[in-house]
SERO-4910 file (N, C-alpha, C, O; in steps of 0.05 Angstrom, whole numbers):
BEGIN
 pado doro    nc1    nc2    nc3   cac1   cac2   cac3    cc1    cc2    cc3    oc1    oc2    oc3
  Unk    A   -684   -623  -1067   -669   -635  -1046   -643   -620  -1040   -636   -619  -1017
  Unk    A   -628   -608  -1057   -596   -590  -1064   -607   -569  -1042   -593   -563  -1022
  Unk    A   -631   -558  -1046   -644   -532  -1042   -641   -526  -1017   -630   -508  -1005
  Unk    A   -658   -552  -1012   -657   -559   -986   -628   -563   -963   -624   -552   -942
  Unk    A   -616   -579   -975   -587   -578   -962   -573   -557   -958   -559   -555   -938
  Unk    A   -576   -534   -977   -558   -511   -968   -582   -493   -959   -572   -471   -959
  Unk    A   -607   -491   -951   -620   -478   -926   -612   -486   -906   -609   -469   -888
  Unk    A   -606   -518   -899   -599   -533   -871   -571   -524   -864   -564   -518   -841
  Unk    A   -553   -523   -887   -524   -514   -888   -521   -485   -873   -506   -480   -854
  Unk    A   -542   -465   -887   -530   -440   -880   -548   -430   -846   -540   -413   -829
  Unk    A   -567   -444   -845   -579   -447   -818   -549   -448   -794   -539   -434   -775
  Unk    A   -544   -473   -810   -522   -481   -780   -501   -456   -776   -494   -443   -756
  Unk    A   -493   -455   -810   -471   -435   -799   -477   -400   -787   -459   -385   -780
  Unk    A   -507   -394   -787   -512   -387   -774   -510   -384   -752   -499   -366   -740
  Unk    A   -522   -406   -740   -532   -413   -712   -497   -421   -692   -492   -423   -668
  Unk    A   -481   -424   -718   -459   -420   -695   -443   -396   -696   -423   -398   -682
  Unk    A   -446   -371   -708   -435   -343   -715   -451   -336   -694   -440   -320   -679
  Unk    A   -473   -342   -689   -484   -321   -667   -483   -333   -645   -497   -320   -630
  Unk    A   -472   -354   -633   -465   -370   -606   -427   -361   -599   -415   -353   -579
  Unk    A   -421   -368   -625   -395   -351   -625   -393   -321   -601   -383   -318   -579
  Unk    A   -410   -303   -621   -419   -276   -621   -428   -275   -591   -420   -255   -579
  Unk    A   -441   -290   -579   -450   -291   -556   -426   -297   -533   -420   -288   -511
  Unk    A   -417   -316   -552   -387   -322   -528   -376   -301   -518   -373   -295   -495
  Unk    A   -366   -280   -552   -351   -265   -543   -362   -235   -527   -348   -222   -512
  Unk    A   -385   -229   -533   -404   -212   -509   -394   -225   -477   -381   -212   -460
  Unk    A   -403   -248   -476   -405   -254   -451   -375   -252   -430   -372   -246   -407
  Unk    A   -353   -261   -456   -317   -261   -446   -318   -226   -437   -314   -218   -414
  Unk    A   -323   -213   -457   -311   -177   -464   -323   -171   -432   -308   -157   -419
  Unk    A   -344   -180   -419   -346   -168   -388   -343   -181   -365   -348   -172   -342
  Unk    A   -332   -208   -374   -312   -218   -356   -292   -211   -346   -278   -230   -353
  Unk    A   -273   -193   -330   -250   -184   -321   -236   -208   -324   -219   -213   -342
  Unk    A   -242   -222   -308   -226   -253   -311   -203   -263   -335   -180   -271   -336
  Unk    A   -225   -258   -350   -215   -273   -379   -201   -246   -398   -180   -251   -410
  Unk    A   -212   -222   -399   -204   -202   -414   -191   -182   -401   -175   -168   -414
  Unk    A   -193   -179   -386   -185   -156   -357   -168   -157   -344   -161   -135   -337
  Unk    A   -154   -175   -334   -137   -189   -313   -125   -167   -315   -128   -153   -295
  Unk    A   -108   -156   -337    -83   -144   -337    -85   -106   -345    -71    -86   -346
  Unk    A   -118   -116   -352   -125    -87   -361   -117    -57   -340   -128    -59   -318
  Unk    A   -102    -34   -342   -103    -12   -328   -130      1   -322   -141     12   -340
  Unk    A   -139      0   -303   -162     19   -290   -145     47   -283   -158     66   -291
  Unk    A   -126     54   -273   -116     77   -266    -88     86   -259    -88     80   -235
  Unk    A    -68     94   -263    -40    101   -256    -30    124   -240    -35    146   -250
  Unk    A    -15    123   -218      3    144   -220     23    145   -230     35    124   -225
  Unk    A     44    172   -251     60    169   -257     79    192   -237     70    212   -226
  Unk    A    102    184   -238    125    204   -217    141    209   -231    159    194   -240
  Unk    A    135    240   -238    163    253   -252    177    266   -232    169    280   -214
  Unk    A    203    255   -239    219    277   -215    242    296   -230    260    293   -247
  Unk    A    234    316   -217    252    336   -224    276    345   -197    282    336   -175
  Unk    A    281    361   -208    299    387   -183    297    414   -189    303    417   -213
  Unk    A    291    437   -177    287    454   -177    264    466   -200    261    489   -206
  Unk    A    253    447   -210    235    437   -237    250    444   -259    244    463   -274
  Unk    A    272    430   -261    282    423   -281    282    396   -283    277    383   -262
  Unk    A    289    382   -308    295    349   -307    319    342   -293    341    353   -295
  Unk    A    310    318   -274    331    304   -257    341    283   -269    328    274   -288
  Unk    A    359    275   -264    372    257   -273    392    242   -248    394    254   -226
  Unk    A    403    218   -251    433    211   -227    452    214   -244    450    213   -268
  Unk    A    472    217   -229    498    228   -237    505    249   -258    521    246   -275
  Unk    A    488    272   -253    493    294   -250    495    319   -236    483    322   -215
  Unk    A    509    336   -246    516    357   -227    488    365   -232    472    361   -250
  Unk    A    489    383   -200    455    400   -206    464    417   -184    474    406   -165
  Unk    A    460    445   -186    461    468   -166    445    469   -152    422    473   -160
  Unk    A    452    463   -116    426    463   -107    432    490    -90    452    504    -92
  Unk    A    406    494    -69    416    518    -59    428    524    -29    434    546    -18
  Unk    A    429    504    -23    446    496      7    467    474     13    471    464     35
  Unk    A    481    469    -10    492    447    -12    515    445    -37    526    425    -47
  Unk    A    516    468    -41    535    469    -78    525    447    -95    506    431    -94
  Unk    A    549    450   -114    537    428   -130    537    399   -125    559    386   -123
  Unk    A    511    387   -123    512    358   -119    511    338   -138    495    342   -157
  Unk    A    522    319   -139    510    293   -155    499    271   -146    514    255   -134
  Unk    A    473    265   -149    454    243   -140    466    211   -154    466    201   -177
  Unk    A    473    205   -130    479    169   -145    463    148   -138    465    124   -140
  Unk    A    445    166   -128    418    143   -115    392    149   -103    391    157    -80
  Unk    A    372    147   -117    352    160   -100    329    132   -111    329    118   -131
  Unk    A    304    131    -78    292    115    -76    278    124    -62    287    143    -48
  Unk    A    246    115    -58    232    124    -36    208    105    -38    206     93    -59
  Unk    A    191    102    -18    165     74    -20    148     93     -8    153    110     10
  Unk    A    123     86    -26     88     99    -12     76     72    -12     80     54    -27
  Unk    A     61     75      7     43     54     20     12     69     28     10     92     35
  Unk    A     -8     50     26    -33     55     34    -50     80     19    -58    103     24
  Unk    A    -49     61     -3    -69     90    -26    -94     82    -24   -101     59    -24
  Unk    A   -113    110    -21   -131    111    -25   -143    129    -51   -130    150    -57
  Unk    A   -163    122    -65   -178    136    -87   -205    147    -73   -223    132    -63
  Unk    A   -206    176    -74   -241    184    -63   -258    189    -86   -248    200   -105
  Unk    A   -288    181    -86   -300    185   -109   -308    204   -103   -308    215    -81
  Unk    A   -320    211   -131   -348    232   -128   -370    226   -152   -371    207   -167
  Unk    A   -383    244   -151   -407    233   -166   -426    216   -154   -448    216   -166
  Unk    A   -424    202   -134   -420    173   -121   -415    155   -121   -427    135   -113
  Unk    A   -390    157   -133   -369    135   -124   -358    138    -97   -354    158    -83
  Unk    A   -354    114    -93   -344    108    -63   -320    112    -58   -308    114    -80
  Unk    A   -307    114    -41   -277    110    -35   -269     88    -39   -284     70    -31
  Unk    A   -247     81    -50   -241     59    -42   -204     53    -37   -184     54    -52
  Unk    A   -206     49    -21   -183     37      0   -166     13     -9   -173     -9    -16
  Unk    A   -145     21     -8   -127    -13    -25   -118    -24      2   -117     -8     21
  Unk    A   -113    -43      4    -94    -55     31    -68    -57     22    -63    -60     -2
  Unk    A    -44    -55     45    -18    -45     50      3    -60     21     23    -49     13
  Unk    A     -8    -84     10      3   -104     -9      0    -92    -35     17    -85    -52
  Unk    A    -27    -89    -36    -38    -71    -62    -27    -44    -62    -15    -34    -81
  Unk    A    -31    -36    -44    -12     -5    -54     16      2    -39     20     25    -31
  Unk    A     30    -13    -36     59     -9    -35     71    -14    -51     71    -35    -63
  Unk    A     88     12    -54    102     10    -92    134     30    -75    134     46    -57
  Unk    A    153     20    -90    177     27    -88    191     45   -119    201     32   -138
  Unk    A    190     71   -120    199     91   -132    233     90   -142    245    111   -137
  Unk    A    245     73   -150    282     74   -159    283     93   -181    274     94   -204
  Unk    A    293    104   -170    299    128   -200    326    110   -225    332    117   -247
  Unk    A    334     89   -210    348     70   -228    343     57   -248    357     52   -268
  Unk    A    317     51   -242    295     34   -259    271     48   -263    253     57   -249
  Unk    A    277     48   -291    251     74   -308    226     57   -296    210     68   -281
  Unk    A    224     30   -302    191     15   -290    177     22   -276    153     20   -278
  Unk    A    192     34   -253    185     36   -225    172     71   -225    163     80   -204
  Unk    A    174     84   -243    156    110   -243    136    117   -243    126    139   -239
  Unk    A    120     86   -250     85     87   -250     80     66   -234     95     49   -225
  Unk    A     55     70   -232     50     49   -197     23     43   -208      5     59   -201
  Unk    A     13     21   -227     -1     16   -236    -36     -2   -224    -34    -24   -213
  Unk    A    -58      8   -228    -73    -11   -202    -99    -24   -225   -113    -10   -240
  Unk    A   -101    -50   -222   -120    -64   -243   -136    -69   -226   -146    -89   -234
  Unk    A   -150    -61   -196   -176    -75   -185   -193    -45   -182   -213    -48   -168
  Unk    A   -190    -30   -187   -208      6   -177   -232     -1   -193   -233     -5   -218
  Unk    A   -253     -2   -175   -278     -5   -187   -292     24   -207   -288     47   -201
  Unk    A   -303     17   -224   -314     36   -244   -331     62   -223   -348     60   -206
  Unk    A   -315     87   -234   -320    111   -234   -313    140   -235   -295    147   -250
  Unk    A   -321    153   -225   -305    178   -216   -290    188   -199   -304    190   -179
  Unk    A   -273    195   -195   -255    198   -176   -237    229   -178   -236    241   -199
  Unk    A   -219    241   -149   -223    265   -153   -203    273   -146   -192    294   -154
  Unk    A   -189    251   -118   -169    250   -101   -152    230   -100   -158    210   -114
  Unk    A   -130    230    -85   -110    201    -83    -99    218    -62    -92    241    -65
  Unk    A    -97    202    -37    -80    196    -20    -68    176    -17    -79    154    -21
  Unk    A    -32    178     -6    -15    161     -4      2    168     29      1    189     42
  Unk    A     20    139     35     31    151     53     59    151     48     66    129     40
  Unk    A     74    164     49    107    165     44    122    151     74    124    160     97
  Unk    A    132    121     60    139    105     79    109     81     88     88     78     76
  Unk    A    117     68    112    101     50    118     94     58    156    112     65    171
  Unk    A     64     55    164     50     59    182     70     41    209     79     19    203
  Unk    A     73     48    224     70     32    255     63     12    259     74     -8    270
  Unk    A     32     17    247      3     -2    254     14    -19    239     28    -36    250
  Unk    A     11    -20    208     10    -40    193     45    -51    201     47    -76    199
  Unk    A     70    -37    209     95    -63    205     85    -77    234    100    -95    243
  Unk    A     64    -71    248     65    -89    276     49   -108    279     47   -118    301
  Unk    A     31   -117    254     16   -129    242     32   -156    238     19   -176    233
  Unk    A     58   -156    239     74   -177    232     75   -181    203     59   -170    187
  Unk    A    101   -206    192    106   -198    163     94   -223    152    106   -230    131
  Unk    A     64   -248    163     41   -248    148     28   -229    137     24   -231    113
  Unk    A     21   -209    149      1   -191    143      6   -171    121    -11   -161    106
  Unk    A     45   -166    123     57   -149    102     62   -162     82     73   -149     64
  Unk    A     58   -188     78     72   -209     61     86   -206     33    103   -224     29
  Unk    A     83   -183      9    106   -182     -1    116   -155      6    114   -139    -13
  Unk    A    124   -146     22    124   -117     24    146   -119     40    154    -97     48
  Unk    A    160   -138     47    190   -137     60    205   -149     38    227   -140     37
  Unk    A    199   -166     22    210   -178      5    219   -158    -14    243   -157    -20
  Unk    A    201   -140    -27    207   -107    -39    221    -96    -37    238    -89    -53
  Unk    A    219    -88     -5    235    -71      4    266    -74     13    282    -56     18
  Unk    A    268   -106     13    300   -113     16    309   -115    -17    333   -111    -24
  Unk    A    291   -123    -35    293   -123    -61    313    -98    -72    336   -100    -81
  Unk    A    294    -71    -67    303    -48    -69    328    -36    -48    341    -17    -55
  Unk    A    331    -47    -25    357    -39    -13    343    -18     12    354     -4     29
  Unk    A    314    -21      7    295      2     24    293    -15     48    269    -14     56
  Unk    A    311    -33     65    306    -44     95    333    -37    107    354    -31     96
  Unk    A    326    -40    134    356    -26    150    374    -53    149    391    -57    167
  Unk    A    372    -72    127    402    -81    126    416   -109    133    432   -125    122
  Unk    A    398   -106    169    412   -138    180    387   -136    197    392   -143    220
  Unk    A    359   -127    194    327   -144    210    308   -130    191    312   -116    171
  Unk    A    281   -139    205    258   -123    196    265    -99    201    281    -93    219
  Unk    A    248    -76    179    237    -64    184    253    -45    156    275    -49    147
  Unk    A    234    -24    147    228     -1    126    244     17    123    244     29    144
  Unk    A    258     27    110    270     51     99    252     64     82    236     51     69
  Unk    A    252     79     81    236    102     71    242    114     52    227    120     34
  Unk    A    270    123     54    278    142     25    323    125     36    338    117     54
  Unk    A    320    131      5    355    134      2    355    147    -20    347    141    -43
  Unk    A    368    167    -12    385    193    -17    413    189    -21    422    177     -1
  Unk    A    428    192    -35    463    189    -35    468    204    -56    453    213    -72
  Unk    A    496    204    -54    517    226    -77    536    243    -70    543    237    -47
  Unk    A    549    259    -79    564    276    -73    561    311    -63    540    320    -73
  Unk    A    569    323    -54    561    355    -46    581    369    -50    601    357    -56
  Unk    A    583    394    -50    595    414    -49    614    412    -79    635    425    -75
  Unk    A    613    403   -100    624    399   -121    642    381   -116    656    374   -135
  Unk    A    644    372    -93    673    353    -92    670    318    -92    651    308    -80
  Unk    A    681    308   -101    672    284   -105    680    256    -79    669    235    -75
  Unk    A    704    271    -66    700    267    -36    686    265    -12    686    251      8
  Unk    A    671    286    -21    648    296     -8    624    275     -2    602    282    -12
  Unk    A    623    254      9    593    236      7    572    246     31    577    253     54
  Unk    A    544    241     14    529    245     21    505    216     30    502    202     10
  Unk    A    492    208     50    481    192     56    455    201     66    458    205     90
  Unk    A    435    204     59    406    204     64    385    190     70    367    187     54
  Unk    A    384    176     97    374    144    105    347    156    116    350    174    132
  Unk    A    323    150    112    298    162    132    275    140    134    269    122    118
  Unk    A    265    147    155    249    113    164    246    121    183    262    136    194
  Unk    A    215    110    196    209    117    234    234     96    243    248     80    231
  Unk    A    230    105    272    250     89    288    250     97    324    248    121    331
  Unk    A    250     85    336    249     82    372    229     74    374    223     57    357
  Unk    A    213     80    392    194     55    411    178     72    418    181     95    426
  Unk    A    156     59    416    123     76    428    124     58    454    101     63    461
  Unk    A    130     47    466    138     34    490    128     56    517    142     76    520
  Unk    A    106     53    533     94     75    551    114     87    569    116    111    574
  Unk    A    139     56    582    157     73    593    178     75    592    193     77    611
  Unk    A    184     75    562    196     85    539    194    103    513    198     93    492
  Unk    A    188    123    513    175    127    499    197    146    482    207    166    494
  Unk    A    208    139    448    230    153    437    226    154    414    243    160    397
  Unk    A    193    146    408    188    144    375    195    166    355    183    187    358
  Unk    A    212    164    334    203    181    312    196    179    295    203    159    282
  Unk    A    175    198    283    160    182    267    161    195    243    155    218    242
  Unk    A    173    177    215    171    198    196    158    191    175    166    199    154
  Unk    A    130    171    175    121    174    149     98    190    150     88    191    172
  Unk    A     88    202    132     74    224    114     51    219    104     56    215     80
  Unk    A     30    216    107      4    222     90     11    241     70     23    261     78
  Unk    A      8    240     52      3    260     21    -25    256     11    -36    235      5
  Unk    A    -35    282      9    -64    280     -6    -62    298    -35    -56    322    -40
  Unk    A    -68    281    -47    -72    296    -78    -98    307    -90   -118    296   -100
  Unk    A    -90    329    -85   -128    342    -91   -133    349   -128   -128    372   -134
  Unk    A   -137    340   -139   -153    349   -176   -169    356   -173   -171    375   -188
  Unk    A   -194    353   -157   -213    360   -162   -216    383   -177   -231    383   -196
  Unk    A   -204    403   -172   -201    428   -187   -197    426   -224   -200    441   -243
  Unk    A   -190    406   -222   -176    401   -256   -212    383   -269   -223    383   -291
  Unk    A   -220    372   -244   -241    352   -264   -240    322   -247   -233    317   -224
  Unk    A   -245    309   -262   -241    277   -238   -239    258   -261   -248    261   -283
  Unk    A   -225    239   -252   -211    213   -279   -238    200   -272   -253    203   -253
  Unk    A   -241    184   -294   -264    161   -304   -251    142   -305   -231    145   -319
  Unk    A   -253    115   -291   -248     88   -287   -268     77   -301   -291     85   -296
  Unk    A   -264     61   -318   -279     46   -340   -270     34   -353   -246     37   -358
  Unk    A   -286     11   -366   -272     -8   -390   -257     -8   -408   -241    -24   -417
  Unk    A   -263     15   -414   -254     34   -438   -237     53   -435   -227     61   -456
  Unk    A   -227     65   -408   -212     76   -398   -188     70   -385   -192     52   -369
  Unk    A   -157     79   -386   -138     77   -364   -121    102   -347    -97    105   -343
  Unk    A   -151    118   -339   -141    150   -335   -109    150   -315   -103    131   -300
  Unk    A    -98    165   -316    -66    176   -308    -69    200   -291    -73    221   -303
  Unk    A    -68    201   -264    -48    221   -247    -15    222   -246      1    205   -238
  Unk    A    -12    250   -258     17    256   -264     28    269   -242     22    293   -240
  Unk    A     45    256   -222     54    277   -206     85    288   -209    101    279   -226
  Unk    A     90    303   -196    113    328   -201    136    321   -173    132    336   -153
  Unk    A    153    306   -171    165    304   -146    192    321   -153    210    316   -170
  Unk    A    190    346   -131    223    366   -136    238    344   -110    234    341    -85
  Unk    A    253    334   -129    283    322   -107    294    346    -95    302    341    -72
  Unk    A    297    373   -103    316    388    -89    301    393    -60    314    405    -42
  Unk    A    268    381    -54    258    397    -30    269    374    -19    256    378      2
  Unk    A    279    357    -14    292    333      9    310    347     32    309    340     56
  Unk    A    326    368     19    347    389     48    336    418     40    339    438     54
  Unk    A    327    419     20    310    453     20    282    455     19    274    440      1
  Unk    A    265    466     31    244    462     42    238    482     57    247    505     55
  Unk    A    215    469     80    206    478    104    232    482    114    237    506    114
  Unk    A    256    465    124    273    470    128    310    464    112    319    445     99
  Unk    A    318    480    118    344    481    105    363    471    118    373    477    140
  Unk    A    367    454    103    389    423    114    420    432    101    421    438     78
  Unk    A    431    431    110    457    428    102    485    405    110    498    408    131
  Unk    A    488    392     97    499    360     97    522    363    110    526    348    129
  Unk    A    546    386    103    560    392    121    563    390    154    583    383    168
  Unk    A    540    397    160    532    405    194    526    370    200    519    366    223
  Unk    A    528    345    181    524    320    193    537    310    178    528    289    171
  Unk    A    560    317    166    589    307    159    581    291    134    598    275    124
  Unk    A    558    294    123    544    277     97    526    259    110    520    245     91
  Unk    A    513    250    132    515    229    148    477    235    157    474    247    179
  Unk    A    460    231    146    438    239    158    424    213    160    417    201    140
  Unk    A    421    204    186    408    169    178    391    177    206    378    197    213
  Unk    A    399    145    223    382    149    253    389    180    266    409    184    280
  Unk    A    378    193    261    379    221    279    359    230    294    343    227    275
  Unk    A    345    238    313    324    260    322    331    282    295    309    293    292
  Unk    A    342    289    282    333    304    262    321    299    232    310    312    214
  Unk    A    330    273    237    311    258    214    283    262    201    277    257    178
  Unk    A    264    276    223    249    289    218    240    315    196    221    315    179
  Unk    A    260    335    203    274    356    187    272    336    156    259    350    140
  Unk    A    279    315    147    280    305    126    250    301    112    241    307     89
  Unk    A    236    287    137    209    278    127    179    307    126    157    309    116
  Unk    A    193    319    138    177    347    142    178    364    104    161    377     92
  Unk    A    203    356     99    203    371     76    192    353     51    185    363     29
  Unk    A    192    327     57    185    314     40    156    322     33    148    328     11
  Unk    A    139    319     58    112    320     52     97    334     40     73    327     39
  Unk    A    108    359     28    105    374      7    119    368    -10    120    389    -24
  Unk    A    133    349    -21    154    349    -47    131    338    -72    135    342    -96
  Unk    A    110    325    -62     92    313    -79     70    330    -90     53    337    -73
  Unk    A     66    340   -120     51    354   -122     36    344   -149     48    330   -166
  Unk    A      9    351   -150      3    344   -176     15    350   -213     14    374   -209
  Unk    A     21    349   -229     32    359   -244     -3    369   -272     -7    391   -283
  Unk    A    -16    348   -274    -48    345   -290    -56    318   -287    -48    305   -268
  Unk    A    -65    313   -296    -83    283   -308    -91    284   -332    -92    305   -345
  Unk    A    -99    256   -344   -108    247   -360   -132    235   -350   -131    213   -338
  Unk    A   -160    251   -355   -181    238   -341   -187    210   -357   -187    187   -348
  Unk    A   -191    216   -380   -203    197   -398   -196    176   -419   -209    164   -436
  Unk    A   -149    173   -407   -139    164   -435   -150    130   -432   -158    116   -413
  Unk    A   -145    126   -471   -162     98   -475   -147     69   -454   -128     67   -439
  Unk    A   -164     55   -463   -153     37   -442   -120     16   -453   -116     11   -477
  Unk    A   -104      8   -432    -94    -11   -442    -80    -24   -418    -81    -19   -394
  Unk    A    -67    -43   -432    -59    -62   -398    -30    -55   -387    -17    -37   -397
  Unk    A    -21    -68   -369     14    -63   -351     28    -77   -376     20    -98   -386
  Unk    A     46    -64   -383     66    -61   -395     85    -89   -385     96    -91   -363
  Unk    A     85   -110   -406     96   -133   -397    129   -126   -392    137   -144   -377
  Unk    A    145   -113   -397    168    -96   -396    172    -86   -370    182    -64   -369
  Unk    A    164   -100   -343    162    -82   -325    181    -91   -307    183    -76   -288
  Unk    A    194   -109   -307    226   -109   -289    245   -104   -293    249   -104   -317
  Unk    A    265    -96   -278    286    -81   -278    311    -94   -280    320   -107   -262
  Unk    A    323    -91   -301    353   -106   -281    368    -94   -273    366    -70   -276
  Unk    A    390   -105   -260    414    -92   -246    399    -80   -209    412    -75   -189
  Unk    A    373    -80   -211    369    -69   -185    373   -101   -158    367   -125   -154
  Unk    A    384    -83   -150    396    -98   -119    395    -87    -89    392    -63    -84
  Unk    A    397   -107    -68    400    -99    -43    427    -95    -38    439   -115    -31
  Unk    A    442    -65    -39    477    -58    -30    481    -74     -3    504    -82      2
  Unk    A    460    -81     16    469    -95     35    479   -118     35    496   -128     50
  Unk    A    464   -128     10    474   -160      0    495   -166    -16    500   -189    -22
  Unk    A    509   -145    -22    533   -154    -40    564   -151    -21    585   -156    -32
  Unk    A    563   -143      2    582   -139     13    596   -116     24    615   -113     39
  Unk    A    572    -96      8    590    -61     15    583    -54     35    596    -36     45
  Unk    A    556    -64     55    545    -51     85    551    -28     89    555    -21    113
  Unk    A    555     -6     68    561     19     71    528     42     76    526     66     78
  Unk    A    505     17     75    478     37     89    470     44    118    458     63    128
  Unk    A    480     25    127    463     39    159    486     11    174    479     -5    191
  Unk    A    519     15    158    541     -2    171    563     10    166    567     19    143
  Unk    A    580     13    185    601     29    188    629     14    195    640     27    213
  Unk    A    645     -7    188    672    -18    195    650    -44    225    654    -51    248
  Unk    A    631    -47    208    624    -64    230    597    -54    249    592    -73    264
  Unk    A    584    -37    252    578    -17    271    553    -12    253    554      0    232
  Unk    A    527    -25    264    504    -31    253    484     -1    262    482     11    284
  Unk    A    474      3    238    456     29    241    424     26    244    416      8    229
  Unk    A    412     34    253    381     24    236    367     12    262    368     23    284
  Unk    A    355    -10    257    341    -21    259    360    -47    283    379    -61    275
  Unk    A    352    -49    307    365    -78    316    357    -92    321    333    -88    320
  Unk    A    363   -120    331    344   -146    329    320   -146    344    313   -132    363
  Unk    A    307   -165    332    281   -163    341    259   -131    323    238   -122    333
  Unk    A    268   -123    307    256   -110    297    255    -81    307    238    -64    302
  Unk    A    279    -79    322    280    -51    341    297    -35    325    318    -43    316
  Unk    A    288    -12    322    302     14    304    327     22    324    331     13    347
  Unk    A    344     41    310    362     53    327    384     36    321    386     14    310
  Unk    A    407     57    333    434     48    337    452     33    356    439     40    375
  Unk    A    461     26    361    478     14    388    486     32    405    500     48    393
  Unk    A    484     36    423    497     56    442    522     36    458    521     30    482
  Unk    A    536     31    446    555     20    456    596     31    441    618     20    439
  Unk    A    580     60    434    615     77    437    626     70    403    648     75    394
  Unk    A    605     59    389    617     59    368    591     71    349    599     75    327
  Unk    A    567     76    353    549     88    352    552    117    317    544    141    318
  Unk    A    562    107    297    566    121    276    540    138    260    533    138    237
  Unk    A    531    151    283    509    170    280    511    182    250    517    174    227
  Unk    A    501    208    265    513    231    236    539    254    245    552    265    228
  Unk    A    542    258    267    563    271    277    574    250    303    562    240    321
  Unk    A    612    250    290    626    233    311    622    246    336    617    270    335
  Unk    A    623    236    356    622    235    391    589    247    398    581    250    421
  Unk    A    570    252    373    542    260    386    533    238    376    538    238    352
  Unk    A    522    220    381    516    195    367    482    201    366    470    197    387
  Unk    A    468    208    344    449    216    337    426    190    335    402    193    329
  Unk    A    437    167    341    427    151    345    393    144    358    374    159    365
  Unk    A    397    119    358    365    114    382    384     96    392    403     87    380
  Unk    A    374     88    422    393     67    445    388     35    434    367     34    422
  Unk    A    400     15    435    390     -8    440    363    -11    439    350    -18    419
  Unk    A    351     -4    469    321     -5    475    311      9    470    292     14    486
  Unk    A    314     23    449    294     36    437    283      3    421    296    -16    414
  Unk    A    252      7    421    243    -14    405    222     -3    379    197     -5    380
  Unk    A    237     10    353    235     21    330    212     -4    320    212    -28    327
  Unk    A    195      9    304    182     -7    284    179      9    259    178     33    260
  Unk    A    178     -4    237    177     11    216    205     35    192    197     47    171
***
């Protein structure tokens, strides 16, 4: 009868080690339950200057500008795409999912982390530097946290909708007098009979293929490392010199000149096709980061009163009303009133 009881005994505990065992099979390929937070793939953004290590507030020799010191740099990509190969598919994030804001203030913000990339191979990443036309005219349902971000980070013109692109600031010419202001963002009006748009965000395509292609998998949280030189922002395609706009480069028709050089500043540095897997780094907010518009200083795209950017109703541009604090006094580099800016 004893004998018997502990065959019935070790039966059960059997029969629940392998229901157990079953549970946890069935959890491990649940995303849901095990995955939520798991990394499928990253980009990381190292930024240098002249490929050396960058840093803010330091001096750095640049080569059209003496020595500068960076006391602020920021920039937002929107609308990533991953292309497969092998046959993997492309796949496309929407404007929420891949808009990420770059603060060189906040170490967090250097990897742009994505937990939905379906399992495979992959070869490419395109991004866009800044935010589309299309999508800010979509209205801000459609953008829904992506203004919230961007006033978060100090990346909106200030006092309405609409996107900043990069901020640039610091000092030039070794002098500490010397300020420098680097504001870039589309702005005027696709308006038919109006027509004053500038447009400065950027497609960037990142080609590896040459290196090999990352593996997205369970088991995997492969890494694209890219290489961003800050010094190509005024040296470049073209050579900017801060002087010739009194430090003052914001709403301009030359604003362009800014975004032109950018679009090469992004380069691959390698990858990690195959590193093991693990999840977002619960450590991932910042403090101290703020909107300068919101504390009182209106010293981004505001001048003693004298609103820059973006004007109501979501319209880019400056006031043309004689107080117009362009980038050079009496040429007011501006966009008019009616100019009607998006983005």
């Amino acid at each position: 009868m004893k004998f018997n009881l502990k065959i019935a005994a070790l039966t059960a505990m059997i029969t629940v080690f392998v229901a157990c065992s079953s549970d946890d099979d069935d959890n491990s390929n649940n995303p849901e339950v095990d995955n939520i937070n798991k990394v499928d793939a990253y980009l990381e953004f190292e930024n240098v200057f002249e490929g050396e290590e960058f840093a803010l507030k330091t001096d750095l020799n640049s080569k059209n500008n003496g020595v500068i010191n960076v006391t602020a740099l920021k920039y937002l990509i929107s609308e990533i795409t991953f292309y497969g190969a092998n046959g993997t598919e492309d796949y496309v994030m929407d404007s929420n999912e891949s808009f990420h804001i770059v603060d060189l203030s906040c170490k967090s913000t250097l990897k742009k982390y994505f937990t939905n990339l379906p399992d495979g191979n992959y070869d490419r990443v395109s991004f866009l530097y800044g935010v589309s036309e299309e999508v800010h005219e979509k209205g801000t349902e459609a953008q829904g946290n992506m203004l919230v971000e961007a006033k978060k980070y100090g990346l909106d013109w200030g006092w309405t909708l609409g996107y900043r692109f990069l901020t640039y600031e610091g000092t030039y010419d070794g002098d500490k007098e010397k300020i420098f202001r680097v504001h870039n963002g589309s702005h005027g009006s696709s308006n038919e009979e109006n027509v004053s748009r500038v447009e400065n965000s950027k497609k960037i395509v990142i080609d590896f293929s040459d290196k090999g292609m990352i593996l997205v998998s369970d088991k995997t949280s492969p890494k694209v490392h890219l290489s961003i030189d800050v010094s190509k922002i005024l040296s470049n395609t073209n050579e900017i010199k801060l002087a010739d706009y009194d430090g003052r480069l914001i709403i301009n028709p030359n604003s362009t000149l800014v975004s032109s050089n950018i679009e090469s500043m992004f380069v691959l540095d390698h990858i990690h096709a195959t590193d093991p897997n693990f999840e977002i780094p619960t450590d991932n907010e910042c403090e101290g980061v703020s909107n300068p518009n919101d504390d009182g200083h209106g010293h981004d795209d505001k001048e003693d009163g004298h609103e820059h950017g973006d004007n109501e109703d979501g319209h880019d541009g400056e006031k043309e009303d004689g107080h117009g604090h362009g980038d050079n006094e009496g040429d007011h580099d501006g966009e008019k009133e009616e100019d009607h800016g998006k983005g």
